[in-house]
Every structure is written in structure tokens, then in C-alpha cells.
Kinemage of the C-alpha trace (Angstrom):
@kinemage 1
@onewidth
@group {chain A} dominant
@subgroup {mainchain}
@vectorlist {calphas} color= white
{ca unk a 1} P 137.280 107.137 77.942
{ca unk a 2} L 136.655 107.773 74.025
{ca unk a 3} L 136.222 111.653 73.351
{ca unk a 4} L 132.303 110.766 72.239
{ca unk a 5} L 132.031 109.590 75.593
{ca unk a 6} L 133.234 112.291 77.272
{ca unk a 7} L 131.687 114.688 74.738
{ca unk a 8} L 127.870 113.653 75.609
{ca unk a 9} L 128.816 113.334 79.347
{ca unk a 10} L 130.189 117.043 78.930
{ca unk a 11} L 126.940 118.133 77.203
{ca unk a 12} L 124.863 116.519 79.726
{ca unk a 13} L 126.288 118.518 82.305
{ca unk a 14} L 125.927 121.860 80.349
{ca unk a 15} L 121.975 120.991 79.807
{ca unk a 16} L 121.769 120.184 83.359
{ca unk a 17} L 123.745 123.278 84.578
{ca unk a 18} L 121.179 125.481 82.208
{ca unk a 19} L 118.340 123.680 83.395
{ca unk a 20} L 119.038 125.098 86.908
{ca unk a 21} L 120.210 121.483 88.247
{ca unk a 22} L 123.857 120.648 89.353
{ca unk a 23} L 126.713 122.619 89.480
{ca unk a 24} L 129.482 121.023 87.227
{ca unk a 25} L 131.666 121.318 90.532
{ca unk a 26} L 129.623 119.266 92.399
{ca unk a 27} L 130.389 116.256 90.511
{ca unk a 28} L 133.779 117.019 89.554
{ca unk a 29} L 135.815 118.010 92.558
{ca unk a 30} L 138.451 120.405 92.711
{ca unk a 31} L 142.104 120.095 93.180
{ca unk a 32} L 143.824 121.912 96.017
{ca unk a 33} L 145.490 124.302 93.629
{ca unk a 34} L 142.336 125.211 92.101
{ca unk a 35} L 141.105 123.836 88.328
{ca unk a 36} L 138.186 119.978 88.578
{ca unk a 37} L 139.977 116.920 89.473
{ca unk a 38} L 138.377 114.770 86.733
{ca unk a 39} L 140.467 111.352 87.476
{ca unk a 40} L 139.398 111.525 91.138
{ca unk a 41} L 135.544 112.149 89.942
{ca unk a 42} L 135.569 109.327 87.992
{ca unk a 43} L 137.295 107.033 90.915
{ca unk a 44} L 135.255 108.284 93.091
{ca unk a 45} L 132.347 107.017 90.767
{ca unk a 46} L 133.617 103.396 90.542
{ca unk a 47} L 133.794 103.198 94.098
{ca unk a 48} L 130.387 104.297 94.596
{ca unk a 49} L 129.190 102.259 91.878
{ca unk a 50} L 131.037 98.864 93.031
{ca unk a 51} L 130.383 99.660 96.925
{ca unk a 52} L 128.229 96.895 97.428
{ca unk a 53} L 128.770 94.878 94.507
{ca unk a 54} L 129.384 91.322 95.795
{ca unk a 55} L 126.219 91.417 98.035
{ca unk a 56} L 124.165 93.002 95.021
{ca unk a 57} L 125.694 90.487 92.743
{ca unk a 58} L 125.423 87.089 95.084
{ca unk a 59} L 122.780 88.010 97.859
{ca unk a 60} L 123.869 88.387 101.493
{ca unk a 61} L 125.918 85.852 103.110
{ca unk a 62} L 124.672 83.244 105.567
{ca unk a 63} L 126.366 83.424 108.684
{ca unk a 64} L 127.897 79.954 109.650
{ca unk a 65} L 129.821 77.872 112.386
{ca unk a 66} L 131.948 75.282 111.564
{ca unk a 67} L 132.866 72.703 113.961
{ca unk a 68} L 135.218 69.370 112.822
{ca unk a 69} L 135.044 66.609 115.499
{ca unk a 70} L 136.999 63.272 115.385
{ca unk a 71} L 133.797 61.673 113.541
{ca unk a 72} L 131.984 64.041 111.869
{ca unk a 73} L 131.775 67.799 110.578
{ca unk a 74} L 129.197 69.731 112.240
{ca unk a 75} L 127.584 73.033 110.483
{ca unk a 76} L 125.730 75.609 112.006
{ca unk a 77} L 123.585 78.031 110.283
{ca unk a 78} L 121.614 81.325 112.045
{ca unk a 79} L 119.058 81.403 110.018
{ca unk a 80} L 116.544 84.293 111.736
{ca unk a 81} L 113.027 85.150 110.095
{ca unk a 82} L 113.366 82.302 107.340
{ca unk a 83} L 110.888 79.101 107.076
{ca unk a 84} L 112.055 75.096 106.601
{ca unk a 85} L 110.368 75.598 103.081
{ca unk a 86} L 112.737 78.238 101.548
{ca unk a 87} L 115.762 76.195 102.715
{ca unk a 88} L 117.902 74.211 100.389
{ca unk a 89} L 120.565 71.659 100.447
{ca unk a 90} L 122.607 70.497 97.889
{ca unk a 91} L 125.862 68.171 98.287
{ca unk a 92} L 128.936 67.850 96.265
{ca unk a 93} L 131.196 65.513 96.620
{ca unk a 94} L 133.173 67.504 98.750
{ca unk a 95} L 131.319 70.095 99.592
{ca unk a 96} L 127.579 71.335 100.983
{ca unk a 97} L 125.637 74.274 99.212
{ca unk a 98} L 123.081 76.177 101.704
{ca unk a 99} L 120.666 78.328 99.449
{ca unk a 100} L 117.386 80.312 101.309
{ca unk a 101} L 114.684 81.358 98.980
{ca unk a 102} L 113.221 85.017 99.972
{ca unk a 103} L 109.653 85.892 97.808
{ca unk a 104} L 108.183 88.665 99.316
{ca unk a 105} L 104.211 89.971 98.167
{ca unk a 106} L 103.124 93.720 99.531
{ca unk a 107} L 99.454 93.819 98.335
{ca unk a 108} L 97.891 97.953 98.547
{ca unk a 109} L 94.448 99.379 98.424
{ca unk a 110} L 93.234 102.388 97.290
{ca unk a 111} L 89.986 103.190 98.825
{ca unk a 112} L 89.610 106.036 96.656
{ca unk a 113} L 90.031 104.879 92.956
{ca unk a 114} L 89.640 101.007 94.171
{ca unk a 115} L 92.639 100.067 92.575
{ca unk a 116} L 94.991 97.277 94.077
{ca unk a 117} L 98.267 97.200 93.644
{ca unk a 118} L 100.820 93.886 93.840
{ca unk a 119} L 104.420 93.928 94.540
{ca unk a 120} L 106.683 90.370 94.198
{ca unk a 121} L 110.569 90.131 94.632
{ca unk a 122} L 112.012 87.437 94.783
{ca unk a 123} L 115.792 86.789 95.722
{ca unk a 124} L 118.223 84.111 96.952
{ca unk a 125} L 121.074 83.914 99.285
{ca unk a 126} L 123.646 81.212 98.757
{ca unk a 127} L 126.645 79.828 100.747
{ca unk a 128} L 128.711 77.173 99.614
{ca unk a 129} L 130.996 75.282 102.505
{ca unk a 130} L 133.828 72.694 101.594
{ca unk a 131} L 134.187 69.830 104.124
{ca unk a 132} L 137.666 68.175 104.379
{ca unk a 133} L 136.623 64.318 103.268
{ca unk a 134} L 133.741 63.110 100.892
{ca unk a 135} L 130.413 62.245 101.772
{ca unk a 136} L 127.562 61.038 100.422
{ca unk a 137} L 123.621 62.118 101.287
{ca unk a 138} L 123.634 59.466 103.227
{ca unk a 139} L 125.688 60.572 106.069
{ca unk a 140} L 123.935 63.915 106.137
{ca unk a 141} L 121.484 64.576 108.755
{ca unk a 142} L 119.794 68.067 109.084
{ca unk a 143} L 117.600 69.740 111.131
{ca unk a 144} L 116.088 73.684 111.778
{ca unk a 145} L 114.321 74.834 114.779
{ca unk a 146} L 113.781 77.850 116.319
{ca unk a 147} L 116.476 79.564 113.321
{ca unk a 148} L 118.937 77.422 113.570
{ca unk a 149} L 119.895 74.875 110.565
{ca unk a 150} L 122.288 72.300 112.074
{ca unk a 151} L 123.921 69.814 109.142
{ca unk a 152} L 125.738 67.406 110.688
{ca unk a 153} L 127.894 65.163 108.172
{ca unk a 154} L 128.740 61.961 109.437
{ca unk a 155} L 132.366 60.482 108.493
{ca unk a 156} L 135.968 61.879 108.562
{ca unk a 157} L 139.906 62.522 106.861
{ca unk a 158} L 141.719 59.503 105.686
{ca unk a 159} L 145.425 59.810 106.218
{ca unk a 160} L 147.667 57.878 103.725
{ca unk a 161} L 150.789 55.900 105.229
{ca unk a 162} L 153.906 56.453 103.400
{ca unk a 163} L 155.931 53.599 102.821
């Protein structure tokens, strides 16, 4: 950390401390011996920062089953709460992409000043799985009821003789 750095984080604390907020010891803990453990504050920062990082970054997972049968490679997705419309498919050459769609609209009233108030998000959860041979869209064949996106992908490995 470059001494500015740590110079304004240090005088934030101070006007925070005067201001009646925080106690400097409750973000910097203290050793066992006595005197602020500074290196474990700032780990302990990073952690809390990074907890969730993955899932903040890429959106929750989608839960799959994978199934690989003598003819074909069967994938099962639990796909609770979402419609066939914010569903997507995309295929690689060796590989399917699921991606769901989530837009969300929370619409409020005031009664009292009349004014209305919108709220959008809008977010997407991807998951990409690799299947063991190629395929083309052609042997794909999908279908969602009742939650459930089944993708079954017709076809299957080629072994090579060795001569």
C-alpha cells in the first residue's frame, strides 16, 4: 500500500472517530499481545470483498445432470420459476452454452404525491457444458416443461484403431 494511500485511509478514520462514528479498533483488530493487527484487517477485507465474487461476477450457476448413453448425451437442466422465452442455446462444436435471461420490473404508487416509480434489472446466468464428440444443431433436440430443460444430443465418441 503507498503511504498516500494509507495516509487518507488514516485520516478518514480520524474524521470518522471525531465525528462520533467508528472506533478505529473496530476495523482494525487487535493482536493477542495488545497493539491493531493491520495485515489481518486488511485480509480480512479482501475476503469480505471477494466472498461472493464468482457469482457476482458470472451470475448463479445452473444446476445440471449429465447423462452419456451409448448413442447420445443427454442434459438435464432444473430450471424453477424461469419461462421458454428467457432460455438460450448456443452450440459449439464441442460444446453446448445454456444462458437464462432474468428482467425483472417493480412498478410503485404513491397515493399521496401521485408519483410512480419504475425499477428494471436485468441479469443473466450462463453455463457452458463440453460434450465428448462433435455435433452439429442438427442432432440437438430440446425441450422444457414443467422446469425442466432436457437437451438431448444425438451421436457419440469415435475411437481410432491403432495399427
Amino acid at each position: 500500500m503507498s503511504q498516500i494511500t494509507f495516509l487518507s485511509l488514516l485520516s478518514y478514520y480520524r474524521a470518522v472517530k471525531r465525528d462520533g462514528g467508528l472506533m478505529m479498533s473496530e476495523h482494525f483488530p487487535r493482536k493477542p499481545g495488545g497493539g491493531h493487527d493491520f495485515m489481518a484487517s486488511i485480509d480480512q477485507f479482501f475476503q469480505s470483498a471477494f466472498r461472493n465474487f464468482s457469482t457476482q461476477l458470472f451470475g448463479p450457476s445452473i444446476p445440471v445432470r449429465i447423462k452419456e448413453e451409448p448413442d447420445r448425451f443427454v442434459i438435464e437442466a432444473e430450471l424453477t420459476g424461469i419461462k421458454k422465452e428467457q432460455i438460450e442455446l448456443e452450440s459449439l462444436r464441442q460444446a453446448l452454452i445454456i444462458r437464462v435471461h432474468h428482467n425483472s420490473e417493480v412498478t410503485t404508487i404513491d397515493d399521496e404525491t401521485k408519483l410512480i416509480t419504475k425499477q428494471h434489472a436485468s441479469s443473466k446466468s450462463e453455463r457452458a457444458i463440453p460434450v465428448p464428440f462433435p455435433f452439429n444443431e442438427e442432432d440437438i433436440h430440446a425441450h422444457y416443461e414443467n422446469g425442466l430443460l432436457r437437451i438431448v444430443i444425438k451421436g457419440k465418441r469415435k475411437t481410432i484403431s491403432i495399427k
